[in-house]
N, C-alpha and C positions, 0 to 999 in steps of 0.2 A: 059876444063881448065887443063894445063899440072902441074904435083906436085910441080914444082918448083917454080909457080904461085902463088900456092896453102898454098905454106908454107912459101912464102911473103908476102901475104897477113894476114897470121895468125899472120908473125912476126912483119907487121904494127899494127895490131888491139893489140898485149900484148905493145909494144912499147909507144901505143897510153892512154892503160889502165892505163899505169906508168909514165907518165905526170904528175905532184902535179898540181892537181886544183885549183884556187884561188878564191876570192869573185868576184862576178861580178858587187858589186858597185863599184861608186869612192863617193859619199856621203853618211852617215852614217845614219840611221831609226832608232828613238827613239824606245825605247820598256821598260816598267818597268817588273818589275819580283819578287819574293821571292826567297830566295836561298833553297836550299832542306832541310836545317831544318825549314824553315815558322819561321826564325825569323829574317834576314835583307831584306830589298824592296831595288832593285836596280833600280835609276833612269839613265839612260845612260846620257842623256842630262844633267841633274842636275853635272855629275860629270866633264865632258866634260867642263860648264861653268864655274866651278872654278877652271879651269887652266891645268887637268892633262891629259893628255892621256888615252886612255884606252887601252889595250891587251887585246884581246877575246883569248881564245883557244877551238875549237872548237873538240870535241873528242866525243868517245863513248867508256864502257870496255870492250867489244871484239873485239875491236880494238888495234891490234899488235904492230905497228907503237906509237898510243896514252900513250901505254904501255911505251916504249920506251922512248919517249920525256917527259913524264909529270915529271920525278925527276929532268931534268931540268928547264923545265919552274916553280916550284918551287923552285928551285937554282936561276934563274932570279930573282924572287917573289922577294925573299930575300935580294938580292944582288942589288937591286937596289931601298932598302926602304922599302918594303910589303906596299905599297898603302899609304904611308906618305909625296911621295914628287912626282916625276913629271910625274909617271905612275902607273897606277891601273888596278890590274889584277883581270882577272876573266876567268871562262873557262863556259860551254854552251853546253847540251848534247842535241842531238836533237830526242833521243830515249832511253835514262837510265831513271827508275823508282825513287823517292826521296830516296827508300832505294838501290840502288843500287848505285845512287849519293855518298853518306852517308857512302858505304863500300870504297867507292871508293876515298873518301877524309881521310877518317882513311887508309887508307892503304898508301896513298902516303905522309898524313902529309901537306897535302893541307890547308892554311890558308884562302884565297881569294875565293870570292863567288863563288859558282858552282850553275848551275843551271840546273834542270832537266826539263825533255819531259813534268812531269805532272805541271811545273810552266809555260811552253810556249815554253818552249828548241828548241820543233820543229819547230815552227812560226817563231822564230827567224833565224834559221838555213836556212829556205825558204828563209824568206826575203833577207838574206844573198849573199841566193845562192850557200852556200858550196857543194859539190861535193865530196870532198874525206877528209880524218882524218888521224892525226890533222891538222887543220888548224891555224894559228894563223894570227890575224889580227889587226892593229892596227890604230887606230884612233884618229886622231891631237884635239886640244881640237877646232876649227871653224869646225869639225866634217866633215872635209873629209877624206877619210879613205887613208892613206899617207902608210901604205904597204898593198899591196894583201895577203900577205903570207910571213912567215919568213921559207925557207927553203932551207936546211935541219936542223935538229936542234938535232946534235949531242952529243954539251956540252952548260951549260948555256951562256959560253962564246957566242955563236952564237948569242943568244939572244939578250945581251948586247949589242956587237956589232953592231947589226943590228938598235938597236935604239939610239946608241949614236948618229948620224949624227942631229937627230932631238933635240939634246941640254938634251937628258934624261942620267941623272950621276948618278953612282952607290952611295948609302948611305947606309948608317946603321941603320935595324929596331929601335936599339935605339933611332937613331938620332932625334929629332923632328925637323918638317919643322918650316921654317921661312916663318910669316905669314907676307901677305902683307897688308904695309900700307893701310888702308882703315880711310881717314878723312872727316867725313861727313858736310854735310852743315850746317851752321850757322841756328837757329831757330829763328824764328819773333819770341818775346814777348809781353803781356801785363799786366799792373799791376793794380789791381783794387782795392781802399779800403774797407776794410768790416767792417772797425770798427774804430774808436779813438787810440786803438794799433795794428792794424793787416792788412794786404796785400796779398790780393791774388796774387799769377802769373801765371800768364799762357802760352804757349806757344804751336805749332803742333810739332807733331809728325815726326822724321826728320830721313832717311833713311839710317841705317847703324848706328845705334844710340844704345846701350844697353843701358847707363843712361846718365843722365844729372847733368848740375850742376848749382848754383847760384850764383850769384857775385852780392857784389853792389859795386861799383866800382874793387879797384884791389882786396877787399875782397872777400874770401871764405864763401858764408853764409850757403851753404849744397852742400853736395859732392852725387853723385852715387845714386840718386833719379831715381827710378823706370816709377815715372808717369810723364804725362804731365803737373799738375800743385804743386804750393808747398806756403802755406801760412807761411809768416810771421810774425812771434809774439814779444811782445816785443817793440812798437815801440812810437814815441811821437805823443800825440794829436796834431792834427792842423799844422803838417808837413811832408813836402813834401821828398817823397824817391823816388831812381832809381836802378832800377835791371836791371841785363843782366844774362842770357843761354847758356851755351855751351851745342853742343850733344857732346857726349862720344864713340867711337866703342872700339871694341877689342885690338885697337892699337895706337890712335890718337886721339885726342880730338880738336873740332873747333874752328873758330874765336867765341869770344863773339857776340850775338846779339846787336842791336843795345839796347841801353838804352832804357827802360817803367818807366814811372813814373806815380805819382800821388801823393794826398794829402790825410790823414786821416782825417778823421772826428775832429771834434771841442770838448772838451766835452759837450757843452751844446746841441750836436746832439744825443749824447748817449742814455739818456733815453729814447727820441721819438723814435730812431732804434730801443729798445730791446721792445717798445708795439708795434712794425710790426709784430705780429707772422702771419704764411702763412702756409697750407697746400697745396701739390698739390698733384694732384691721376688723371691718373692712374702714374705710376713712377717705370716703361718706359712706353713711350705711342707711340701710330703709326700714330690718326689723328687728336687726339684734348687732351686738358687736363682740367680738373677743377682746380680752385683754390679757395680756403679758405682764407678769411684773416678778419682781424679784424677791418681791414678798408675799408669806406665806397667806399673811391676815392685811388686810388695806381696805379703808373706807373709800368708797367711790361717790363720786358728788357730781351731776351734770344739771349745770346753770345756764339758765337765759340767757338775756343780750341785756334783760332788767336787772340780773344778778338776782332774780327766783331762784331757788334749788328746784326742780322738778324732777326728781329722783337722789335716792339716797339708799345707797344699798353696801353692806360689807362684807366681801367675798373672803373664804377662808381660803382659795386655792391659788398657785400661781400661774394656772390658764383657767377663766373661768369666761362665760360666754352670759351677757345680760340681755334682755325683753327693752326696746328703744321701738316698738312700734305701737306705742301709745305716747307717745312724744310726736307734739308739730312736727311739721319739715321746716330748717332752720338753723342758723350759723348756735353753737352751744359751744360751752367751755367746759370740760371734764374737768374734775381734778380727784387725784387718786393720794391722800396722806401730803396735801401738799404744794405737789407737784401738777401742772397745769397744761394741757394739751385741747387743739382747739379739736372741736366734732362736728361735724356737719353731717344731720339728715336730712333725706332727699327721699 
């Protein structure tokens, strides 16, 4: 082979070296992680489903180049929110130690998770497929991964640039995001009397919900209720009331439920309810329960959280022991002649 050959080929193969490598997905692989101080877990998917993108930047610190870019990809960080609006960054070492991680975010003033080789860095880095540092890669939140590579990345500005196209605007860490409406659905109710003055209600559980509230008609009768059900007191013997439920989220509150009604007790039913007394054990139970009562004969009822009846059985004896292993597992409400005790199977 003649030298002129020889030192074309040499100058294919540095030519070839200096190529920026990019990921070789085009779809993105979950992977959770801790960041190198072991005190936030990064879900990829988790962040990707609530709307934001993600920037990896993939680096290691003896890496020259990594060097180089990372006070900007911290100037991006910033400049475009620090993970509060429409992209969330992170960088991803596939061979730095937690304390190396660690020097290496106090030195650059790194906000955003870093994650090191001893959290998974390099598994990641594999999956990846990266080749050469830094890489930076970024990833639409339906988690196809929308650039190979941002490069070269001279000034933040590049950065920015390079993701405006995909609708990501520059904000101010101050700024808080605007959170999206999220209006949950309307909850079934139902309303049971327990007494001459008092009503249970109940309703399920209804997704995107922090609390709830009560109406009986256009009235307010309790605001920011934690649970699913809420008794109330107060009310006239021997008459009929109607309740409705909205669920509550973060930001919106639902249609009312449809009206539950029912009718209180009489007084002349009162004293007979209050000689119902009833024990039941075990309380939680998983495939049968006892029950105590001071009554010979008593109708037993255990309801939902929808106010279903899903069993109905009438014991003649006053210990009798019931079949509750064909029942979900689930918060229930007994009631024996009346009288109302909560049940929980587990």
């Amino acid at each position: 082979m003649t030298m002129k050959k020889i030192i074309s080929l040499l100058f294919a193969i540095v030519l070839s070296l200096n190529v920026k490598a990019q990921a070789t997905l085009t779809e993105a692989v979950d992977f959770t992680a801790v960041d190198c101080y072991g005190q936030d877990t990064i879900h990829l998917f988790e962040i990707l489903d609530r709307g934001q993108y993600v920037l990896i930047d993939f680096y290691f610190y003896s890496c020259s180049p990594c060097f180089d870019a990372c006070p900007h990809v911290v100037e991006a960080y910033e400049a475009l929110g620090c993970n509060k609006h429409d992209v969330f960054f992170m960088e991803i070492s596939p061979s730095d130690s937690d304390e190396i991680c660690q020097w290496w975010v106090e030195k650059f003033g790194v906000e955003y998770p870093t994650i090191s080789r001893e959290a998974g860095g390099d598994k990641i880095d594999d999956t990846y497929g990266i080749k050469q540092y830094p890489t930076l890669v970024l990833i639409a939140p339906d988690r196809s991964i929308v650039l190979q590579d941002i490069y070269p990345v001279e000034t933040a500005q590049d950065i920015v640039d390079a993701l405006a196209p995909f609708g990501i605007e520059e904000h101010s860490c101050d700024e808080e995001p605007e959170l999206p409406v999220v209006t949950p659905e309307k909850p079934e109710a139902t309303v049971i009397a327990t007494s001459d003055t008092s009503m249970l209600v109940v309703w399920n559980a209804v997704e995107n919900a922090v609390t709830y509230n009560l109406y009986q008609g256009t009235e307010l009768v309790a605001d920011s209720i934690d649970d699913i059900q809420y008794t109330v007191t107060g009310l006239t013997a021997n008459t009929e009331y109607c309740f409705s439920v909205t669920a509550v989220s973060t930001t919106a509150e639902s249609e009312k439920s449809d009206e539950a009604c029912d009718k209180t007790f009489s007084g002349e039913n009162v004293e007979e309810l209050l000689l119902n007394n009833f024990k039941i054990y075990p309380n939680p139970a998983s495939s049968e329960i006892n029950i105590i009562s001071e009554m010979k004969e008593a109708d037993v009822k255990i309801y939902d959280m929808t106010g279903r009846c899903v069993k109905n059985v009438r014991i003649y004896d006053d210990n009798t022991r019931i079949n509750i292993s064909d029942i979900e597992k689930g918060l229930y409400l007994i009631n024996i002649n009346g009288s109302f005790e909560k049940l929980i199977i587990e």
